[in-house]
C-alpha positions in Angstrom: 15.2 -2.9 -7.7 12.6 -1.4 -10.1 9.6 0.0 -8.4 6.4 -0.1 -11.5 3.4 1.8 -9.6 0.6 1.2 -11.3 -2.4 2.9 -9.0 -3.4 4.1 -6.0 -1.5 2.0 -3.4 -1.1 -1.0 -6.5 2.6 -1.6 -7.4 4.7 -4.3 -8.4 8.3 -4.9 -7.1 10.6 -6.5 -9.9 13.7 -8.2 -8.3 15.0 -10.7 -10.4 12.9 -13.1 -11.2 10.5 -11.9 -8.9 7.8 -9.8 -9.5 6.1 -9.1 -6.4 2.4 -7.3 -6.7 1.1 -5.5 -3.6 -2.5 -4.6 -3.1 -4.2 -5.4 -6.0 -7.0 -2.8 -7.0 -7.7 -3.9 -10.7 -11.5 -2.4 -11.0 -12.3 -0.3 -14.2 -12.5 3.3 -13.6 -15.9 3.7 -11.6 -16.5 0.4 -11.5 -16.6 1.0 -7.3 -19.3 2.9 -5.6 -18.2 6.1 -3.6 -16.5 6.0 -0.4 -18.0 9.3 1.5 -20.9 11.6 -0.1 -19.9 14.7 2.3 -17.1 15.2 3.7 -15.4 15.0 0.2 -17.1 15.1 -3.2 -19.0 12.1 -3.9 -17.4 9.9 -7.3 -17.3 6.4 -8.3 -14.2 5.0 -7.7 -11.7 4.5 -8.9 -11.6 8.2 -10.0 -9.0 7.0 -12.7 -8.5 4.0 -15.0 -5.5 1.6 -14.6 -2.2 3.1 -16.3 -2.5 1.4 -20.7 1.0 -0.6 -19.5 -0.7 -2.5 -16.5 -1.0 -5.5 -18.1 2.3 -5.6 -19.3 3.8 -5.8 -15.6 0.6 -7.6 -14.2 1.6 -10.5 -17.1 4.8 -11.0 -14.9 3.7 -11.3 -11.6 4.7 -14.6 -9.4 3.8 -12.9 -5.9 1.2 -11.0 -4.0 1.3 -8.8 -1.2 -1.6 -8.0 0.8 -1.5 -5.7 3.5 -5.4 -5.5 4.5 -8.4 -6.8 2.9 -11.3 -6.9 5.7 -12.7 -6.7 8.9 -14.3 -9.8 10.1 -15.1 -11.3 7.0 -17.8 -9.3 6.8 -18.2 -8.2 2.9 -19.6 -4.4 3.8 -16.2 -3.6 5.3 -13.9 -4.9 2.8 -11.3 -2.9 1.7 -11.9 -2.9 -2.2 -9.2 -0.3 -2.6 -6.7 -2.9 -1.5 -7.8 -6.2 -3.0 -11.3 -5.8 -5.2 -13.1 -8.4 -6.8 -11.0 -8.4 -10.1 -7.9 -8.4 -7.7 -9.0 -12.1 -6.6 -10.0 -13.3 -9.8 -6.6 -12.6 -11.1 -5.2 -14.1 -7.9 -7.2 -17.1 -8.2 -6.7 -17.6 -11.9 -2.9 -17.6 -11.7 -2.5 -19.4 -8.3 -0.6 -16.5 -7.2 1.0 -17.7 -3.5 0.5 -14.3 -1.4 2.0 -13.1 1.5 -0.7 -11.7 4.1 -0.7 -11.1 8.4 -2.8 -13.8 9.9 -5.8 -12.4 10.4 -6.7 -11.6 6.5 -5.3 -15.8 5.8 -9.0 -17.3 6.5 -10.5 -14.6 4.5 -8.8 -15.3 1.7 -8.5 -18.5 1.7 -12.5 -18.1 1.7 -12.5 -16.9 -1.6 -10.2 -19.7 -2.8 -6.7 -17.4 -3.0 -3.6 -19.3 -2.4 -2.1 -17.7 0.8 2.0 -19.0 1.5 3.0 -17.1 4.3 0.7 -16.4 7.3 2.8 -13.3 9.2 2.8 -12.6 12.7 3.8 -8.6 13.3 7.3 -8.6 14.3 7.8 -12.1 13.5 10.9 -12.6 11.2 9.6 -15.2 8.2 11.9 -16.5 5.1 10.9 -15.5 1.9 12.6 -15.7 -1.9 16.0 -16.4 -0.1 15.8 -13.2 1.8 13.6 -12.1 4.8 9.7 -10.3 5.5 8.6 -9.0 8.7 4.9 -8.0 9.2 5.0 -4.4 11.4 1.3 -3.4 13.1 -0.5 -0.5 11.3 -3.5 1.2 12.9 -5.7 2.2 10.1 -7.1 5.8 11.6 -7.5 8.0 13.9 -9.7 8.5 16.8 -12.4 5.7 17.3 -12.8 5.4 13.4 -9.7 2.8 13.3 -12.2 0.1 14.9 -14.4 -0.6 12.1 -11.7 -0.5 9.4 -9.2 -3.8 8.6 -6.5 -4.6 11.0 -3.5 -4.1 8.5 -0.5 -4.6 8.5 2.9 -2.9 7.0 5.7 -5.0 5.5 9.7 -5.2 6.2 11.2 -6.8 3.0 15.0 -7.9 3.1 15.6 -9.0 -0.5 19.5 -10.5 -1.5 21.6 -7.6 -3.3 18.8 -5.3 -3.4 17.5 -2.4 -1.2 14.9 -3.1 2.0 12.0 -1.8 1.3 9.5 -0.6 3.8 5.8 -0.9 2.6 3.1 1.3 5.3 0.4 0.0 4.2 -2.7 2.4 5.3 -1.8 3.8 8.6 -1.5 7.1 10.4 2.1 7.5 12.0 2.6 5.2 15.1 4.9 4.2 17.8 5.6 1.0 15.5 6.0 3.3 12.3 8.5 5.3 14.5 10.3 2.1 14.9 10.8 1.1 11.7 12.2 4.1 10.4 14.8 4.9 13.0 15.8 1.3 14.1 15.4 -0.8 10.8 16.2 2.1 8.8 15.4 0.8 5.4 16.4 1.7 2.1 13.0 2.8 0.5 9.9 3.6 2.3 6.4 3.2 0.7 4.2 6.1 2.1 0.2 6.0 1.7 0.0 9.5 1.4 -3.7 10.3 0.0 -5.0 11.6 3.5 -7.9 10.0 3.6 -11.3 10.4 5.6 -14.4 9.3 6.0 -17.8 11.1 6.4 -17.3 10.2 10.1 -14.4 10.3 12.3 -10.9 11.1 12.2 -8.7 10.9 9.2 -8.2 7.3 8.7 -4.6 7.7 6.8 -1.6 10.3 7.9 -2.4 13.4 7.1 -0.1 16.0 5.5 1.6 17.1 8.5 2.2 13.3 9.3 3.7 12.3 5.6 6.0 15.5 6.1 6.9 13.8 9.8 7.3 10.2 7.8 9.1 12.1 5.5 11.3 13.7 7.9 12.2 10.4 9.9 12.8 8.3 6.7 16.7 7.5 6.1 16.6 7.2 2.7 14.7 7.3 0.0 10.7 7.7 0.0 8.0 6.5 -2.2 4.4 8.5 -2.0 1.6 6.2 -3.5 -2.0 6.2 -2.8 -2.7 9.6 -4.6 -5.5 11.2 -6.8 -7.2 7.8 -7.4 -10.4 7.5 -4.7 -12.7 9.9 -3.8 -11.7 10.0 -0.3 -8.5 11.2 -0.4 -8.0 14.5 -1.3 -4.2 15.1 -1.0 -2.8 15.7 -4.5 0.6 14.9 -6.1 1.1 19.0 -6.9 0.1 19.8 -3.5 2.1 17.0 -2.1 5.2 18.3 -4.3 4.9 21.9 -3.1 4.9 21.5 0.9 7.6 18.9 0.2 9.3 21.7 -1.7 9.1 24.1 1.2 11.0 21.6 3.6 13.4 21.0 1.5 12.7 16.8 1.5 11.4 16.8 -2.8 15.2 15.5 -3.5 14.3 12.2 -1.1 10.7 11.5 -2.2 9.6 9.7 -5.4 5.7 10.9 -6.5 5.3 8.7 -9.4 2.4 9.4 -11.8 0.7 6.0 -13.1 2.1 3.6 -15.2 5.4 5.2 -13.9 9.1 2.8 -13.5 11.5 3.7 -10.9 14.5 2.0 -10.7 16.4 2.8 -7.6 19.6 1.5 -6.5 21.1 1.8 -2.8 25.2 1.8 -2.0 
């Protein structure tokens, strides 16, 4: 399995003939308007541009991913760091059959994307000869997590290849617990940015949660959703250091943009 991240919480999963994208963020740099003005210094987002080799594995994509887009179809609360407006017109102009939980289907379907699989959480679904299963995420803490998008994490069993376990945005739960000590998967994909909003609690793990995700994690982890919006102000270098101290660097991946990993399970 070769893992291409791209930015921020966009990747694309290369099995085979399979090129699965999740989360498509596709803006220009600053194309976005800031997502807090005090709490953390304000910027246009995305604070970076897309990696030069994007297009390259965008070119081969034949799935999508999403694992949150809105909250109740209202357009002030979409997620734009998730699926932006480019992200649909690329969507729609390829006919790209994505795989979302059930309450983002109507919402997409809305803006004319082509949505295969509606996923219940802990419902076991077919997919590309193998297997997905949609697992809860609750995107905050405190009572900040009820105005953002009811997400959803994803369980992918794949033929001959690693399962791969995909957070989505989410501080560590009961149902994240779960996943990591009874499905135990091969590679876990870690949003990892810490972020937070002017108000409320953090509304992804924070640092001593990653470590804890970290910790829990079989295998091998993936850290994505780093140094790319305003609002979250964990870095790869700071990242790398406390994961240093703990001795957990030799299990994590922190890829850089535009990087390839190819990882391969026994």
């Amino acid at each position: 399995m070769k893992i291409h991240h791209l930015r921020n919480a966009t990747f694309v999963i290369e099995s085979g003939l399979n090129h699965i994208l999740i989360d498509p963020m596709l803006s220009r740099k600053g194309q976005l308007p800031t997502f807090t003005h005090f709490r953390h210094k304000p910027a246009r987002n995305p604070i970076v541009p897309l990696p030069d080799n994007a297009l390259k594995f965008l070119d081969k994509v034949t799935h999508c991913f999403i694992t949150h887009s809105q909250k109740l179809g209202i357009e002030l609360l979409t997620h734009t760091d998730h699926l932006d407006t480019p992200g649909k017109v690329f969507l729609r102009k390829k006919g790209i059959p994505v795989v979302s939980h059930k309450k983002d289907a109507a919402y997409l379907e809305k803006n004319k994307i082509n949505v295969d699989k509606k996923l219940s959480f802990w419902q076991v679904e077919p997919l590309l000869g193998g297997q997905i299963t949609a697992v809860p995420s609750k995107h905050g803490h405190s009572w900040i997590h009820n105005f953002m998008a009811t997400g959803t994490g994803f369980y992918l069993e794949l033929p001959d290849e690693p399962t791969i376990y995909i957070s989505g945005d989410t501080v560590y739960t009961g149902d994240v617990h779960r996943v990591l000590t009874e499905f135990k998967p091969d590679i876990c994909v870690v949003a990892s940015g810490s972020a937070s909003l002017d108000m409320g609690g953090p509304i992804l793990m924070p640092l001593d949660e990653i470590i804890s995700f970290i910790e829990k994690a079989p295998n091998k982890v993936i850290s994505n959703h780093l140094e790319a919006l305003n609002h979250c102000p964990t870095t790869r270098l700071q990242l790398k250091q406390e994961l240093e101290k703990r001795g957990l660097l030799s299990k994590t991946f922190i890829p850089n943009d535009g990087e390839t990993l190819t990882i391969e399970i026994s």
